[in-house]
Each structure stands twice: as C-alpha cells, then as structure tokens.
C-alpha positions in Angstrom: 0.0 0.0 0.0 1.3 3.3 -0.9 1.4 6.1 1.5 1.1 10.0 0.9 5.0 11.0 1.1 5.9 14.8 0.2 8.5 17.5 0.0 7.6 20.0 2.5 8.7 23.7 1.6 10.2 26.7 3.2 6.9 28.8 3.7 9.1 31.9 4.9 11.4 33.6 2.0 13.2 35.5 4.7 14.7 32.5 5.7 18.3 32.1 4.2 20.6 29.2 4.5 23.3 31.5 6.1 20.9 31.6 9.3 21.2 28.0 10.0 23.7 25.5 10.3 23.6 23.5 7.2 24.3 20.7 9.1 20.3 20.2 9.8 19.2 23.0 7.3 15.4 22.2 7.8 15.4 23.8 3.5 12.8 21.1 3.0 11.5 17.5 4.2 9.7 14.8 3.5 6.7 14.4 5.1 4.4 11.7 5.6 0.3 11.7 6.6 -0.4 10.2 9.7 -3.2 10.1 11.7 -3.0 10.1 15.2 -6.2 10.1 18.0 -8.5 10.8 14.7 -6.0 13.9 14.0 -4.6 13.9 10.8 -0.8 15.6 10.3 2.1 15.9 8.3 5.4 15.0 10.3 8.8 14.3 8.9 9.8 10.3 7.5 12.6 9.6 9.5 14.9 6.3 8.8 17.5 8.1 11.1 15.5 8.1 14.2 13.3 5.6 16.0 10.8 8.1 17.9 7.3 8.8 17.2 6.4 12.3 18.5 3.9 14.7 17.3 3.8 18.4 18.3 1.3 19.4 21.1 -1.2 21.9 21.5 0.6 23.0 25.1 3.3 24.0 22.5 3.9 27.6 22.6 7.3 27.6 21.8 8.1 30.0 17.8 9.2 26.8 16.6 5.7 25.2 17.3 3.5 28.4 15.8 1.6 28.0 12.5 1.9 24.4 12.1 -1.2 21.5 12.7 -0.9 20.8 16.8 -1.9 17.4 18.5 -5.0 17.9 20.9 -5.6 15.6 23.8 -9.0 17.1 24.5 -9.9 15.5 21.0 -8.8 12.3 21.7 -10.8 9.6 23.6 -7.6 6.9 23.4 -5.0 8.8 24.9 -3.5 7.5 27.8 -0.4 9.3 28.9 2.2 8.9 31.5 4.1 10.6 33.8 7.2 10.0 32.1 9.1 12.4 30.3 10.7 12.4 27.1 14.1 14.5 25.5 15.3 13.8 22.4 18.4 16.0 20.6 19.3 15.8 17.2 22.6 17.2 15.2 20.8 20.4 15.6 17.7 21.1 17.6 15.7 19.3 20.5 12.3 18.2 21.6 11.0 18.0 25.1 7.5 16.3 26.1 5.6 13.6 27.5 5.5 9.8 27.0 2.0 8.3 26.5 -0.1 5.5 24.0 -2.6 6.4 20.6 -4.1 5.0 18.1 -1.6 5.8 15.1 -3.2 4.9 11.6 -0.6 4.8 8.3 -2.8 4.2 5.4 -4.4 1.3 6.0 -2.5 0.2 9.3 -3.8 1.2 12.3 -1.8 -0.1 15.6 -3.6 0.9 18.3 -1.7 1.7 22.0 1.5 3.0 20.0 3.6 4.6 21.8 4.8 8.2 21.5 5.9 11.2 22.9 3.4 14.7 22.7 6.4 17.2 22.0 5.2 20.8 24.9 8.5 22.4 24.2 11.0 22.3 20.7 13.7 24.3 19.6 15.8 24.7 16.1 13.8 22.4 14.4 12.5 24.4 12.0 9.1 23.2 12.2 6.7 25.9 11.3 9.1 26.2 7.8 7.8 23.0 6.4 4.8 22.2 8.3 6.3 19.6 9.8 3.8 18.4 12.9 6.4 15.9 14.3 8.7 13.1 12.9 8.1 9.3 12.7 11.2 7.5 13.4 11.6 4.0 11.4 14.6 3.4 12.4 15.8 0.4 14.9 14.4 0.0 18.5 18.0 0.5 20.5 18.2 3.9 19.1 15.0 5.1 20.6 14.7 7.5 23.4 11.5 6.6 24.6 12.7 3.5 27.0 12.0 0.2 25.6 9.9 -0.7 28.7 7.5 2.0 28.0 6.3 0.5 24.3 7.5 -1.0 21.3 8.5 1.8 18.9 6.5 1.9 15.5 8.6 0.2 13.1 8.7 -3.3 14.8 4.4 -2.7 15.2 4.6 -2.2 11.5 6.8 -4.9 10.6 4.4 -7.2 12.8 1.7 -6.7 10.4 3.6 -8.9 8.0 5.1 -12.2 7.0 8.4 -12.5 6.0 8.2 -12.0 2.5 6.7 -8.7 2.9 8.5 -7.2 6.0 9.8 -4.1 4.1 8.9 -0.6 3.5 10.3 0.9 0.6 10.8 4.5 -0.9 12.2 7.0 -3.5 12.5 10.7 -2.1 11.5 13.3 -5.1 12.5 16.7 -6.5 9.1 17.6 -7.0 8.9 21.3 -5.8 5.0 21.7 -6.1 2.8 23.4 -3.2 0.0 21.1 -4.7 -0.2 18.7 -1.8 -2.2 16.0 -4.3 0.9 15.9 -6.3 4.1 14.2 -5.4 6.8 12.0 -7.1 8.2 10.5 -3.6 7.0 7.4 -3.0 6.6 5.5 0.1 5.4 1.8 0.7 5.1 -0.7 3.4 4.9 -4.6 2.3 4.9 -4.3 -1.6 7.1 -1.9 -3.9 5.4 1.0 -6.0 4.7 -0.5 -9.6 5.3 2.9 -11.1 9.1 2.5 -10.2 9.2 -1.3 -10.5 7.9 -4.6 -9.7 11.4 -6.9 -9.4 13.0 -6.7 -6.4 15.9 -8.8 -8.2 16.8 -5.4 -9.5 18.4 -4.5 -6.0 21.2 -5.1 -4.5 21.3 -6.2 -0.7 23.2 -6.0 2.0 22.7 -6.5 5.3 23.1 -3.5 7.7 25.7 -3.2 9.1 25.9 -4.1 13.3 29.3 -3.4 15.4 27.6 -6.1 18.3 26.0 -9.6 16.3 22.4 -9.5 15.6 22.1 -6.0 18.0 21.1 -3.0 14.9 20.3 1.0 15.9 20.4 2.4 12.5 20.4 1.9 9.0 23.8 0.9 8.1 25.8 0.9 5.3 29.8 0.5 4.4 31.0 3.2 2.0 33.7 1.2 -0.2 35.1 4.5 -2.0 34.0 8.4 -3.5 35.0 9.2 -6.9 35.1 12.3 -8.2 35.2 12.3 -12.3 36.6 8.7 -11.8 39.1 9.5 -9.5 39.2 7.8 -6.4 39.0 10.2 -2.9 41.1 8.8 0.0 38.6 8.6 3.3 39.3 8.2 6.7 39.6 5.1 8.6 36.2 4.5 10.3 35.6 5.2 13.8 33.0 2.7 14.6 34.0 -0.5 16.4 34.7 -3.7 14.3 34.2 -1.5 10.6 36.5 -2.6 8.0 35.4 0.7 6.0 34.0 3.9 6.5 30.1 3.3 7.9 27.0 5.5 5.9 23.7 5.5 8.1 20.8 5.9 5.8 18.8 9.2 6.5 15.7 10.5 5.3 15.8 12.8 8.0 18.6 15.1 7.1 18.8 17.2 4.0 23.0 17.0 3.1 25.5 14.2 3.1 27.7 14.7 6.5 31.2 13.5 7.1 34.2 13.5 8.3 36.1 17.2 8.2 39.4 15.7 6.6 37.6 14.0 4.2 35.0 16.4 3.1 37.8 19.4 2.9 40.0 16.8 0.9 36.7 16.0 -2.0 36.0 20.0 -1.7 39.5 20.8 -2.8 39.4 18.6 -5.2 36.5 19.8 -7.1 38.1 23.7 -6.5 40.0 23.5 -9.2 39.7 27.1 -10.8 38.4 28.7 -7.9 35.3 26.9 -8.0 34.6 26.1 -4.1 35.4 28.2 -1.3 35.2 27.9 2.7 32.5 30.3 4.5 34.4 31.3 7.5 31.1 32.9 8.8 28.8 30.1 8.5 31.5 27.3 8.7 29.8 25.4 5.1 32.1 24.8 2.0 30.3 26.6 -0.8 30.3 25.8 -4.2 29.7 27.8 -7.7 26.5 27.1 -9.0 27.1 25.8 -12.3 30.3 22.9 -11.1 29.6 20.3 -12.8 31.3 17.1 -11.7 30.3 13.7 -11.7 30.3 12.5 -8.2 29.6 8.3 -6.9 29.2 6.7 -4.4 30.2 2.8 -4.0 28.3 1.0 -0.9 28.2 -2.7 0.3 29.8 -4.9 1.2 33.3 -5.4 -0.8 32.7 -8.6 -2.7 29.1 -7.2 -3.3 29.4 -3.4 -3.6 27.9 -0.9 -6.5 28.6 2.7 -7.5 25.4 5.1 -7.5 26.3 8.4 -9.1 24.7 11.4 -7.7 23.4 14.0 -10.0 25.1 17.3 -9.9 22.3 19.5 -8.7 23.1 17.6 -5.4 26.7 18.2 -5.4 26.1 21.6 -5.8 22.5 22.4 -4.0 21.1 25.4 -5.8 17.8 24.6 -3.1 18.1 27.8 -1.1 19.1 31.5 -1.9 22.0 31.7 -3.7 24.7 34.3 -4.1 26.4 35.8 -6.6 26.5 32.1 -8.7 28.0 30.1 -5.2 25.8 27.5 -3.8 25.9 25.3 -0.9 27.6 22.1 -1.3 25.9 19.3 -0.6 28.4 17.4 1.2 29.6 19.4 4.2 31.3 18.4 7.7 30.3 17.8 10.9 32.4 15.6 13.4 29.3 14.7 15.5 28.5 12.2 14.1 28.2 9.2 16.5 25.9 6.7 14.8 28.1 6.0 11.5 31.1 7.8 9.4 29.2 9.4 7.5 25.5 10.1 7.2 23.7 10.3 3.7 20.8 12.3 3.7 18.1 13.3 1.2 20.8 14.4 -1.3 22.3 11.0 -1.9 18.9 9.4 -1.2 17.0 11.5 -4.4 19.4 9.5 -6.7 18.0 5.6 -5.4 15.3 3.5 -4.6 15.9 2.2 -1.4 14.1 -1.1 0.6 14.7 -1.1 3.9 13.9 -4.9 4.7 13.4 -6.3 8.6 14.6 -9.3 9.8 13.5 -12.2 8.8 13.6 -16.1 9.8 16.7 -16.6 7.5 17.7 -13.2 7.0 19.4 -10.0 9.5 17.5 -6.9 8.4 18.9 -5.9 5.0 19.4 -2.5 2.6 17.9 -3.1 -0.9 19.4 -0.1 -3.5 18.0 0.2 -6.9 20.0 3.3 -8.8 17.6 6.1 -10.4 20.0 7.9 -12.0 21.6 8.1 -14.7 24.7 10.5 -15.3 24.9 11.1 -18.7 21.3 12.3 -18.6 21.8 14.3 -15.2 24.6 16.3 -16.5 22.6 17.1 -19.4 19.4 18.5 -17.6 22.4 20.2 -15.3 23.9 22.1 -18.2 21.0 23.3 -19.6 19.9 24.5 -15.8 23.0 26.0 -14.9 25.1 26.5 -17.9 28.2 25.2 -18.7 30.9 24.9 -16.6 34.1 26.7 -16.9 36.2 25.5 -14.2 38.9 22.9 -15.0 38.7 19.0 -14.4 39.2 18.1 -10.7 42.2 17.1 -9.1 42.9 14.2 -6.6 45.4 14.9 -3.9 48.0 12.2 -4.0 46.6 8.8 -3.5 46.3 7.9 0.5 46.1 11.5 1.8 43.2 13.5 3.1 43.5 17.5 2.7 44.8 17.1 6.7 47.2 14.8 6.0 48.6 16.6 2.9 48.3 19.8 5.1 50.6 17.6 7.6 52.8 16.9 5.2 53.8 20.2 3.8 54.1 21.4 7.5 56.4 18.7 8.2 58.3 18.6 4.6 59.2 22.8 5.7 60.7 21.0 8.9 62.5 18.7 7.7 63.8 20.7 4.7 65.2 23.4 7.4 66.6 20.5 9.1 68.5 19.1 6.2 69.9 22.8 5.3 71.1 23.3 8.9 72.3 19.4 9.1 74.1 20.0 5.8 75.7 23.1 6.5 77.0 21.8 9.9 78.7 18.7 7.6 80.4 21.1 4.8 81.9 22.8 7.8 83.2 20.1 9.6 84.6 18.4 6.0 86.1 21.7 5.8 87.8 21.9 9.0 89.4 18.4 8.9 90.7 19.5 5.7 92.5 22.1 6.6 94.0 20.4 9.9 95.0 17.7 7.3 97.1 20.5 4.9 98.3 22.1 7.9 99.8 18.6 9.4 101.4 17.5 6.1 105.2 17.5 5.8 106.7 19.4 2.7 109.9 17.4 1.1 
C-alpha cells in the first residue's frame, strides 16, 4: 500500500541558508500523513530516528507556531504517562511527555502505539515545512522513549507482516510543487510502488551493518570508496567499532551528506580546481559555484558485493536555497558529531536511489535493498542546460592515500624537515672543511 509522502517547503522567504547551520538545514522535508487520535498531520519520515512524536497543543514555543498541533482534549484513546521524554538531534531538540494512541498509516492502524506529545521544541524548523512531528523507522535500540515504555512503531509495523513482505520501501522526489495532491516521492510498506518497478531482483542487498551480532540502531551501510570524475577520494579510517570501512547510516531525516572534516575538505578541494569552491568562514559550510559540474559516486556494500550510485550534480552543488552571486551550498559538508556512522547520507544522496529497507526475517538479518535512479549522462545534461556550462577545470585528486589534513601535515612537516636538512648539511660542509684544513696544515713538505 502506498502512502502520501511529500516535499515540504520553506513557507518563509526571509529564511536564508546563512541563518542555519547547514548541518540540519530544515530547507525542505519529507513528510508523511499520519493520523494520530482521529487527527490527521504531516510530520517528517525519519529512517535516522526511531521516535514517534507529534507536536502538542501545550506547545507555545516560535518553533511550534503555525503548524497542525496534536490535541488531547480530541482524543478519547490517549492514555499518557508521567514519564518524560528528550530527544536531541545534530541540531535542535524536543522536550515532552511519553504516553499511548491510536496511530493509523494508510491502512495500518496499531492501536496503544507509543509516542511522545512534544510541549517544548527548539531549532527544528518546524513551522518552515509544516512539519507536525517526525516518525522514526529506524531500529528499536536507538530510541529515546525506554524500551519498557512500548514497542516503537517500526517493529508494530513490521508485525503486520510475513516475511516475504516485511519491508517498506521509498524513492525521495525533486518535486517542488505546493500542490499537496501531487508528489513523485513514494513510500510503501509490504509491496514496492509499480510505477518505479515490480522486481526486487533489480536491487542489491546488503545486510546493515551491526558493530555487536544480531544488535542494529540504525540503518547501516559501508562506504567502499568516493569518486570524483573517476578519480578515487582517499577517506578516513572508520571510527566505529569492528568496521573494516567507513560506515553510511541511511537518512531521510537530514537534507545533506555529512562527514568527516578531513575528508569532506580533501573531495571540496578537489572539485576547486579554478576557484570553483570556497570555505565560509562565517557560517562554517564549503560553498560551491553554482554551475560545477562534476560527476560524483558513491560505491556501498559490502566489498565482494558493492555498486557505484552516481549522484546528480544538482546535489553536489545544492542550488535549493538562496544563492549568491552564482555560489551554492555544497551538498556534502562536515560535521564531526556524528556518532551513529562515518558518515550520514541524507536526502541528497537518497533523491538519486530507490531504497528497501527490509526487517529481519527467519533466514535473514534486516537488510538494505538499492535500486540506482539515476543516470549520469542524462543528469549532467538536464544540469547544463539549468546552470550552464561549466568553466572551471577538471578536478584534481590529492596524491593517493592522503586527506587535505594529511597533505596539510605533510607540507608542514616537509618545511621541517627541509630546514633540518639545510642546517644538518651546513653543519657537515663545515666540519669536511675543518678536517681538511688540519690535514694540509699537518702535512710535511719534502
């Protein structure tokens, strides 16, 4: 069954991406309809979080003003608790009260699902979209709301089926309409959307990624390798226990790819060439010009198993918000707080795949189906004619097994060492030179 899944808009012009940390820049989400109590609301699709929490009418808070609020006085099957709830994200937080509610999705109705009604929320961004709240489908041990409180919605959802259908699947759009009865995101739980295809042998799988056996929080991916223009971009080592390669958590719930600083400063230099990327002191984003064309992919799985999936160029270089004199935001930017994963791939990697997310199953650990969508021949086309062509030269790859730190290092330590070697050398010509002349002036003249 296919749910209604949407981009939800800025609504206020005035709000420009140099007011916000790009990090969680709230420039649009995707929003799914869900009825909770008998209310109906539009609250952010979430495969980074496992929380369901809806926005209250005790809510009073700017960020809750001029967006759909829940009412308990409207509700006969509210039962609430006197437990509270606080949940922070990259950017932004949510303070409330843990209860139960009927929550219907489509045509799925669980009933005593428990939530969180959100009475206080900051830097979320909430009354830009209309976002009403955010519905985590992510893994149980990534909740906030304790276990012992409810079962969070996905594994309610995933009860409703057998094995064979235990999957939800979707395909994030770059539809920019306000007509909310159009949309070309897609979202569906148990069968795939027959307008994007019917074969799930098309996919590739892989199971997500777990640092403990059979214990999963999020999404998880390995990131085998970033080309840029078919150049390959040295990454970190990953941080997360047991991970032979850099780990990508899958999530609908940011806007921009996020990674490591080394790394994304080493792929922004890269691209640069010409003057075509610059660093915003101010707002701390790399910014790139508006009409950079490169062809950037991404290669996920496991190593025997792995595929590339290119992005298209309007995601490389996110023309989304207000731009400035021809420099957009880049759509892969840093942030080092990052604690789930390496790296996290948002809805600017996501726009380019069809993605199953599939649960576990009696002979299967919960797995990641990608189908590409895009094809980069045909993306740098509708790019060009968009933007214009691009002047800038071809990128250029630091040396191979250096990030922009390391090379940075190096150069630091080559000046060292260089100084060291003069003084080191000088210090030998005038020794050389002061045995010879002890060796003239000891020699006997026949």
């Amino acid at each position: 069954m296919q749910l209604r899944l949407q981009r939800g808009l800025h609504k206020d012009p005035s709000v420009l991406l140099s007011d916000v940390s790009v990090a969680s820049s709230q420039e649009y989400a995707y929003l799914i309809l869900t009825d909770i109590g008998g209310q109906e609301f539009w609250i952010t699709f979430d495969t980074g979080s496992s929380d369901l929490w809806v926005v209250s009418s005790d809510c009073t808070d700017p960020d809750c003003l001029g967006i759909t609020r829940y009412s308990s006085s409207s509700s006969s099957t509210l039962t609430l608790s006197d437990q509270s709830f606080k949940l922070t994200y990259l950017v932004g937080s949510v303070l409330g009260t843990v209860g139960t509610e009927t929550v219907t999705l489509g045509p799925y109705e669980i009933s005593s699902q428990t939530l969180a009604l959100a009475n206080q929320t900051s830097g979320l961004g909430l009354s830009n979209t209309g976002n009403s709240g955010i519905l985590g489908l992510s893994f149980p041990p990534a909740a906030s709301i304790p276990l012992t409180s409810g079962t969070p919605i996905l594994d309610n959802l995933f009860a409703h089926f057998d094995d064979q259908h235990r999957f939800f699947a979707f395909k994030l759009g770059r539809n920019e309409s306000q007509d909310i009865s159009y949309s070309d995101s897609s979202l569906t739980i148990g069968e795939l959307d027959s307008s994007l295809t019917n074969d799930t042998s098309q996919f590739v799988f892989t199971p997500v990624f777990a640092s403990t056996p059979d214990e999963y929080d999020f999404w998880k991916l390995p990131i085998q390798q970033i080309t840029i223009n078919a150049q390959v971009l040295p990454l970190s080592r990953s941080l997360v226990r047991g991970a032979p390669s850099p780990i990508a958590v899958l999530d609908t719930g940011t806007t921009l790819i996020l990674g490591p600083t080394g790394d994304v400063d080493a792929f922004w230099y890269a691209i640069g060439t010409g003057g075509s990327t610059k660093y915003n002191q101010e707002t701390q984003t790399w910014q790139v010009r508006c009409d950079r064309a490169v062809d950037v992919r991404i290669k996920l799985g496991n190593s025997d198993t792995a595929k590339e999936y290119p992005l298209h160029p309007e995601d490389v270089s996110w023309a989304e918000g207000e731009t400035q004199d021809g420099w957009c935001t880049g759509g892969i930017q840093a942030n080092n707080g990052v604690d789930s994963g390496d790296w996290l791939l948002g809805a600017v990697f996501l726009r380019n795949v069809y993605v199953i997310h599939q649960g576990t199953t009696s002979s299967n650990p919960p797995m990641i189906g990608l189908l590409n969508m895009t094809d980069p021949s045909t993306a740098l086309a509708e790019f060009t004619s968009s933007r214009g062509q691009d002047p800038a030269p071809p990128p250029s790859i630091l040396r191979p097994g250096s990030s922009a730190t390391e090379v940075r290092d190096t150069v630091a330590t080559c000046v060292v060492c260089g100084v060291c070697g003069f003084l080191i050398g000088a210090i030998g010509i005038m020794i050389y030179r002061l045995r010879q002349r002890r060796r003239t002036q000891g020699q006997v003249h026949i």
